[in-house]
N, C-alpha and C positions, 0 to 999 in steps of 0.2 A: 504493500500500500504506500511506503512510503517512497519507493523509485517509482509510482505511479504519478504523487501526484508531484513530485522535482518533476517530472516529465510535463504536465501537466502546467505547472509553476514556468517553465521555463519558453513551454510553447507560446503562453499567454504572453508572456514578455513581450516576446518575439512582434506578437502581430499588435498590440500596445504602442511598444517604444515610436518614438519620433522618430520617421526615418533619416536616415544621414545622405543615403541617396535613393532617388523614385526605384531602383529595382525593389528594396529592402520593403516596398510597403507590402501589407496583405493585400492580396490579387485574388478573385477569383478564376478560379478554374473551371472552363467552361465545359459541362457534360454533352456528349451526343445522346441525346435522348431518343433520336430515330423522328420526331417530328419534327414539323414546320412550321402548324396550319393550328396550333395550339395553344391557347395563353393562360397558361398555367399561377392562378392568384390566389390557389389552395395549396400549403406545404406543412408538412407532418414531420419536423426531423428526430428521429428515434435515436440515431448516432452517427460518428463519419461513416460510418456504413452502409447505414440501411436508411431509406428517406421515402414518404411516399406524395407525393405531386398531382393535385385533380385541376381543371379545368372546363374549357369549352368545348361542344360537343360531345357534353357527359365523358370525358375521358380519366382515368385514373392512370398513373404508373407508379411502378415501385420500383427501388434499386435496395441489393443487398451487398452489393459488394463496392461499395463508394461511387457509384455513377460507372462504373464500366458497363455495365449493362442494363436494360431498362427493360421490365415487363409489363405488356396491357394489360389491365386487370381492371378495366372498365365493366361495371354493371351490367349485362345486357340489358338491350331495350333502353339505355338513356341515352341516346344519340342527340335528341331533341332539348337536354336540359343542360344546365351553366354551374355546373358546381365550381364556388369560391371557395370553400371552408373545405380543410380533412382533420382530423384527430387521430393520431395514432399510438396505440398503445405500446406496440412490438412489432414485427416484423410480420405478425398472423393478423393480428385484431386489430380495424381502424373504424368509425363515423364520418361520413362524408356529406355534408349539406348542398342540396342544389337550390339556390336563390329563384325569386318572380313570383307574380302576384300568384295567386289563387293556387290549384294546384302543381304547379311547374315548382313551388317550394316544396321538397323532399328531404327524409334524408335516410340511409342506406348504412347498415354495419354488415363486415365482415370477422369471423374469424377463422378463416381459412387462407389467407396474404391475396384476397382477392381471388379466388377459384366460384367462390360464391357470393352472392348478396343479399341480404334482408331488407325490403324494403318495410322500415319502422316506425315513419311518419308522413303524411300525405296533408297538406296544408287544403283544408273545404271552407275557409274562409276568405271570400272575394279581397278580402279589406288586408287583409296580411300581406308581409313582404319578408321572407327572414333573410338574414344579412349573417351572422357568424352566431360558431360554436364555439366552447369552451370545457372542460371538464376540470374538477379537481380533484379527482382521483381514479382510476380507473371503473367506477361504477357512477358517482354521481357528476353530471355535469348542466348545463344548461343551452339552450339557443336563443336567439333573440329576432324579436321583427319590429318591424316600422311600426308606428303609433299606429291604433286600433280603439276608435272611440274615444280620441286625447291622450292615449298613454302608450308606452312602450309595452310590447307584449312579451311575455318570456314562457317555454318552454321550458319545463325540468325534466330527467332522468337520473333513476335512481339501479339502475340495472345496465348500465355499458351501454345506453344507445338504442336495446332492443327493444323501450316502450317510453313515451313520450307522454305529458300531460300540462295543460295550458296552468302557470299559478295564478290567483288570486292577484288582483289588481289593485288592492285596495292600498298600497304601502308605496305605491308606483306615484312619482311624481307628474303633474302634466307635462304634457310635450309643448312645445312652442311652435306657433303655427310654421306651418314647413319645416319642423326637424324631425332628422330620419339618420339612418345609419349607412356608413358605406362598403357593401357587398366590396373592398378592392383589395384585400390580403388577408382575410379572416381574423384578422386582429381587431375588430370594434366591439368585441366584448373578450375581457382576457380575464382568469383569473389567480392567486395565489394564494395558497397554502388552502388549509379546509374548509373555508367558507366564504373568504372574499373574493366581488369577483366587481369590475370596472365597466359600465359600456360608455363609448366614445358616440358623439352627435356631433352633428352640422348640418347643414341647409338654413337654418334659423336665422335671426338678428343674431344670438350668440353660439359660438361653440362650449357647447359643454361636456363634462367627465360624471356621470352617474354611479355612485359606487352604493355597493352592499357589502353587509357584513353575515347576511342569515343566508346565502345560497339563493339570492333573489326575491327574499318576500317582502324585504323594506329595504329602499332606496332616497339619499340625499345627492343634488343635484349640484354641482360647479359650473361656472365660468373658466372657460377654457383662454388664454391670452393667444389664440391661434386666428387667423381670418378665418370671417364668417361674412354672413349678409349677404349672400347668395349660394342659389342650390347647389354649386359646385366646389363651397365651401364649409372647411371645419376640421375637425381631428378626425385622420382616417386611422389611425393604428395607435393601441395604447400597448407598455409591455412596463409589467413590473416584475425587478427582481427579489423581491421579499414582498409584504404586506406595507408596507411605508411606503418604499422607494420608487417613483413611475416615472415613465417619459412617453410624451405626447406627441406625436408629428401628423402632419397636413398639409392644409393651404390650398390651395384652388388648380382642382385636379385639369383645368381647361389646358392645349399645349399653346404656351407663348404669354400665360397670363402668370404677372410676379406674385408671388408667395413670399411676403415678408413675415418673417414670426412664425415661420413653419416648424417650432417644435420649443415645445415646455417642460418642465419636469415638477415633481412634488416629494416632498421627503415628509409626508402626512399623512400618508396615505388617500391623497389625492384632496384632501379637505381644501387644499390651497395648492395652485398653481402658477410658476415664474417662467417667465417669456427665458429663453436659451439668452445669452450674451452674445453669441456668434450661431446663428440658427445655419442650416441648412440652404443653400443658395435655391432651393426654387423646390416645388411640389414633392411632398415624402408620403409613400402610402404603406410603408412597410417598417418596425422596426424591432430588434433585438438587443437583449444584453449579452454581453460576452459571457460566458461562464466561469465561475470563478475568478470572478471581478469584482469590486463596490462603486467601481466608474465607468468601465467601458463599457460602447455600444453601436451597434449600427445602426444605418436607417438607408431605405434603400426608393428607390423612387424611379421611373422611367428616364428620367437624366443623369443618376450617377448614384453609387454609392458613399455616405459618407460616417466618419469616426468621432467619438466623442470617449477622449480618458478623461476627463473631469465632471464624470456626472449628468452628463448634459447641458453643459452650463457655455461648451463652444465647442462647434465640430467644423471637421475639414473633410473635402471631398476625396476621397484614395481611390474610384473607379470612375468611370463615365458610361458604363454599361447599363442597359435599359434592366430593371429588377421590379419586379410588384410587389415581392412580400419574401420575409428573412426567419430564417429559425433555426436556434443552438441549442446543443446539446453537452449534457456535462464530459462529455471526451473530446469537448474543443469541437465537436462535427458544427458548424453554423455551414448552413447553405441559403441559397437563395434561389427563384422561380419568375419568371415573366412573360413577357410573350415571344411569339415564334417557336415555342417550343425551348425556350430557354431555362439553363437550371447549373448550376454554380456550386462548387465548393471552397469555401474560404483557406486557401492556401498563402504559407508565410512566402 
């Protein structure tokens, strides 16, 4: 254990330190996933091993052996649906969300590494939209949808996925007219440790962070310091590394339009929220902490990837690769997924 985690200790440095020159930075490593025509904004990283990656035209893949190879293990029959969101447990068992109104929101567990599918929730309400999952621990987790009669709706599961059941609303704060969540990295509802869990809003006059402490049944609402005040504005991706510690990124997901203030942090666990010092130069929909960090982090967005070692309080751009959504694992596996069929391993 303890040459595991020097090794461990040593990696993290690595992709940390300020580099002394552009080779030395963390680069991702770009996988052949075999497609093209696939924009992958759902990613499940289990370890540098094994990752599982869902997008459009219902497609699923998985790799167990670091991105050398990539297997379909797409659902039969979803050709027609947009899954954003995966959760994966291991290498056999994953939840997989398809986003859109009425019943085009789905969502599907396997525990055979994709051989087979369960399909365990089928959305028969017009008015519903769900946007991301979340679990905190391999049986209980939740999903979330766009306001339904003024309020956010949430989804619980208390058995892995394989049975769903709408909660009670009554602890649930109003929505603000036009706020919704955004389907763009699975990351607008995240949660830590056994009962907290954060959903992120935008479209509104403000952006806000919703957080619970019961597993969804009472929620208090923030102001987010991210652009808002239009529907293509707000915090697309929340990631906390403990129950305290979170960081927020966004901004206006339109291409050519500025995103000042694209990314906040809370050491409050989210009761209070501070604009970054040095944010993000332009739209972020994706972000992670490093593992076995108290400061580093990613955030990944269609014009680049960038680094934050001081909490989030300034980051710098280290790619310019197009990425939707980011996820690490405590063996240092962080990968990233986008479009075209795009999917990354973070190498020193």
């Amino acid at each position: 254990m303890a040459l595991a985690g020097a090794v461990c200790a040593a990696a993290l440095a690595a992709l940390t330190a300020v580099p002394a020159q552009a080779h030395q930075r963390p680069q991702w490593d770009v996988k052949d996933t075999g497609v093209f025509d696939v924009r992958f904004r759902g990613l499940a990283a289990v370890s540098r091993h094994t990752a599982w990656v869902a997008g459009t035209g219902g497609t699923v893949l998985r790799t167990t052996d670091g991105g050398d190879t990539w297997r379909d293990v797409s659902p039969p029959g979803a050709g027609e649906l947009e899954f954003r969101d995966i959760e994966a447990f291991d290498a056999r068992r994953a939840v997989v969300l398809a986003i859109g109104e009425g019943e085009a929101s789905r969502i599907y567990r396997t525990d055979d590494g994709g051989a087979t599918w369960t399909e365990s929730f089928r959305n028969t309400d017009a008015r519903a939209f769900y946007d991301c999952l979340t679990f905190f621990d391999r049986r209980h987790g939740l999903a979330m949808s766009d306001p339904v009669d003024g309020k956010f709706r949430i989804l619980s599961t208390g058995d892995g996925g394989r049975s769903w059941k709408v909660l009670p609303d009554a602890g649930m704060p109003a929505a603000q007219q036009g706020e919704a969540g955004f389907a763009a990295s699975g990351q607008c509802l995240v949660s830590a440790g056994p009962s907290d869990v954060w959903l992120a809003t935008g479209g509104a006059a403000r952006a806000r962070v919703l957080h619970s402490v019961d597993r969804g049944r009472t929620w208090t609402a923030t102001d987010a310091p991210v652009p808002a005040g239009d529907p293509a504005r707000g915090v697309f991706a929340l990631a906390f590394r403990d129950r305290a510690h979170g960081l927020a990124v966004g901004g206006d997901y339109r291409p050519g339009q500025a995103s000042p203030r694209a990314a906040a942090r809370s050491s409050d666990a989210g009761r209070s929220w501070r604009p970054a010092d040095r944010p993000p130069p332009a739209y972020r929909s994706g972000v992670a902490w490093l593992p076995h960090s108290r400061s580093a982090a990613l955030a990944v967005g269609p014009t680049g990837t960038d680094l934050t070692t001081d909490g989030g309080r300034t980051w710098r751009t280290v790619d310019t690769g197009s990425y939707d959504t980011v996820d690490c694992t405590p063996d240092l596996g962080c990968w990233a997924a986008g479009e075209q069929g795009r999917v990354a391993r973070l190498e020193r």
